[in-house]
N, C-alpha and C positions, 0 to 999 in steps of 0.2 A: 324441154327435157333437161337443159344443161342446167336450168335453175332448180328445177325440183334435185337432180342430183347435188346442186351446190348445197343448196338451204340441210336438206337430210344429212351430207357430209359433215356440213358446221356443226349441226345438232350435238354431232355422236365424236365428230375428229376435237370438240375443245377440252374436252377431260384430259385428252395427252397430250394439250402443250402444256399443263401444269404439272407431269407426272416427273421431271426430275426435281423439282422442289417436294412433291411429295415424298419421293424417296428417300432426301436428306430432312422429312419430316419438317420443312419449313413449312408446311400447311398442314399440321398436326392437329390443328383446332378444328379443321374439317371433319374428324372422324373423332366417336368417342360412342360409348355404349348406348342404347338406348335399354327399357323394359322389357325382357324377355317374353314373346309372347309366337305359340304357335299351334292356336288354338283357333275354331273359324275358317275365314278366309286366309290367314296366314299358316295352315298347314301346310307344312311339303308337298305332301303327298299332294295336295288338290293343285298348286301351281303346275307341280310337274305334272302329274297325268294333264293338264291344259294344253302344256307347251309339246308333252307326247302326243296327245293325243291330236291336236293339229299338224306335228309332223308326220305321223301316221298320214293323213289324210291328206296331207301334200304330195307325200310317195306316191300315192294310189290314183291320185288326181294326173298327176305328173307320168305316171307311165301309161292312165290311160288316155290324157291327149292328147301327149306328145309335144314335142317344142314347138310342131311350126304353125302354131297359133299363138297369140298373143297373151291370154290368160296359162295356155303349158309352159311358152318360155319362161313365162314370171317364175311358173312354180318350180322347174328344173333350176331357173337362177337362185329360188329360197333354200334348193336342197344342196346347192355348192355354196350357198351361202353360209348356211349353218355348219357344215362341213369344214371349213376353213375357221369360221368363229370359233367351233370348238377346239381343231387342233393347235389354233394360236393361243388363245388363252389356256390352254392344257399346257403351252412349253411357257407360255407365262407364268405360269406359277411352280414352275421346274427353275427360273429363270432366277427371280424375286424371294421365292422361298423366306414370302412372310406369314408370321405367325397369326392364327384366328382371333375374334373378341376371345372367345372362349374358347379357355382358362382365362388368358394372356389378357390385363387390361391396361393393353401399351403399344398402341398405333405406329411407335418407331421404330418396332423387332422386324425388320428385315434385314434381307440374307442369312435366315436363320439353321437352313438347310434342313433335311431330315423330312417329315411329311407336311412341313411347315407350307402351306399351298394356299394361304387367302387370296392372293392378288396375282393376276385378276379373278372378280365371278365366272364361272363359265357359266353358270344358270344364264344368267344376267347377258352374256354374252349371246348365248345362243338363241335367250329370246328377241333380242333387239338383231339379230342374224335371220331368224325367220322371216322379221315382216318387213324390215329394209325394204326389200325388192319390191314389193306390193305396196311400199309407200310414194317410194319413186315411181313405179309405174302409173299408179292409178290416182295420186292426191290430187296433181293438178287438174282432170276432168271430174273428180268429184270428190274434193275436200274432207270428207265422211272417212277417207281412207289414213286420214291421218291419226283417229282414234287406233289405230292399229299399233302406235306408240303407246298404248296403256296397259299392254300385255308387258314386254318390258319393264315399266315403271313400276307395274304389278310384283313382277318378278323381281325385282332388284330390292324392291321396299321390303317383300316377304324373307329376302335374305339376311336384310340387317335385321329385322325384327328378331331373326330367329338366331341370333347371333352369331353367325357363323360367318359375314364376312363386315369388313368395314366399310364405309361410304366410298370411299375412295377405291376398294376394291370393286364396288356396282360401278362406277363412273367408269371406272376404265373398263370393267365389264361392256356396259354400253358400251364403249369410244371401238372399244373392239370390233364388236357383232356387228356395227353400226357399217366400219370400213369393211366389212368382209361386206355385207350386202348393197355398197354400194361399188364395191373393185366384179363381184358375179354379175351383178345388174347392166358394169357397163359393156360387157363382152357378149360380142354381137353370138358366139355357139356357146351355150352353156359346158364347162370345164366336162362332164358328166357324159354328155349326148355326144364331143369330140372322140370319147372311149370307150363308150357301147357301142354295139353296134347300131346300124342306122333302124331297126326296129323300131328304137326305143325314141326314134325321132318323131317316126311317125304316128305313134300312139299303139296302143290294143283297139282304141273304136274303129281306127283305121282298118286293121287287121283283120276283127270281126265282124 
């Protein structure tokens, strides 16, 4: 358990030890435009309905089995996962208040203030927020589960394509969502289940 928590922590925690040299744009060279393209698989619309449409399906999964099974705890831990991915990365770029590719083709307008919000992704954030918990949980008895990092990779790639955030804003998007679902994963009562009531421990199958 403490290894798979290690290896998935390293994954996602190495983006932000280089994030104060990114911020004095001393790795400037790391971000730059690519081809605008959001057509296909890199439409919006189809990443997010993805990343919706599997959190939908975590909610519904999660309330009806409740935590005190092993596959419920995962999912209660993916829904305080994403939870906290999104709120951090949301005061991140409250924070950072750096400017998008577009217009702007200049990776070092940070602290720009105003609606100025590329850094971090929270796309990016919340999809690598999702499946954290399901990679820790379940990679080391069946390796298969670490394709679950290509939702993310999916997501963060369709971001720069679409030029709405820089590399550097996916990375740390990642480093984000990454720690948020590995700080849910290690907490023996999921954050969620401490503040409902216990109902929502035991599931709706229970119930029913």
């Amino acid at each position: 358990m403490r290894i798979r928590r290690t290896l998935v922590l390293a994954i996602f925690a190495l983006p932000v030890i280089s994030l104060p040299a990114v911020a004095g744009c001393g790795l400037s060279h790391v971000d730059h435009l690519v081809s605008y393209d959001a057509s296909g698989i890199w439409n919006p619309s189809l990443y997010r309905g993805i990343v919706g449409g599997l959190t939908i399906a975590q909610v519904g999964g999660a309330l009806w089995e409740g935590s005190e099974s092993r596959f419920g705890k995962t999912m209660w831990q993916g829904i305080d996962s994403e939870i906290i991915g999104d709120v951090a990365a949301e005061a991140g770029k409250y924070i950072f208040t750096r400017a998008r590719p577009n217009p702007q083709d200049d990776p070092c307008l940070w602290f720009q203030g105003g609606s100025n919000h590329s850094f971090p992704s929270g796309e990016a954030s919340v999809a690598a927020a999702l499946v954290t918990p399901y990679v820790i949980e379940y990679a080391q008895d069946n390796p298969a589960a670490y394709a679950l990092l290509l939702l993310p990779l999916y997501v963060g790639v369709g971001r720069i394509k679409n030029q709405s955030h820089w590399q550097t804003d996916v990375l740390a998007g990642w480093a984000v969502g990454g720690l948020s679902g590995w700080y849910a994963h290690s907490r023996d009562t999921p954050i969620l289940i401490e503040i409902l009531p216990h109902g929502f421990a035991i599931g709706l199958k229970t119930q029913f």
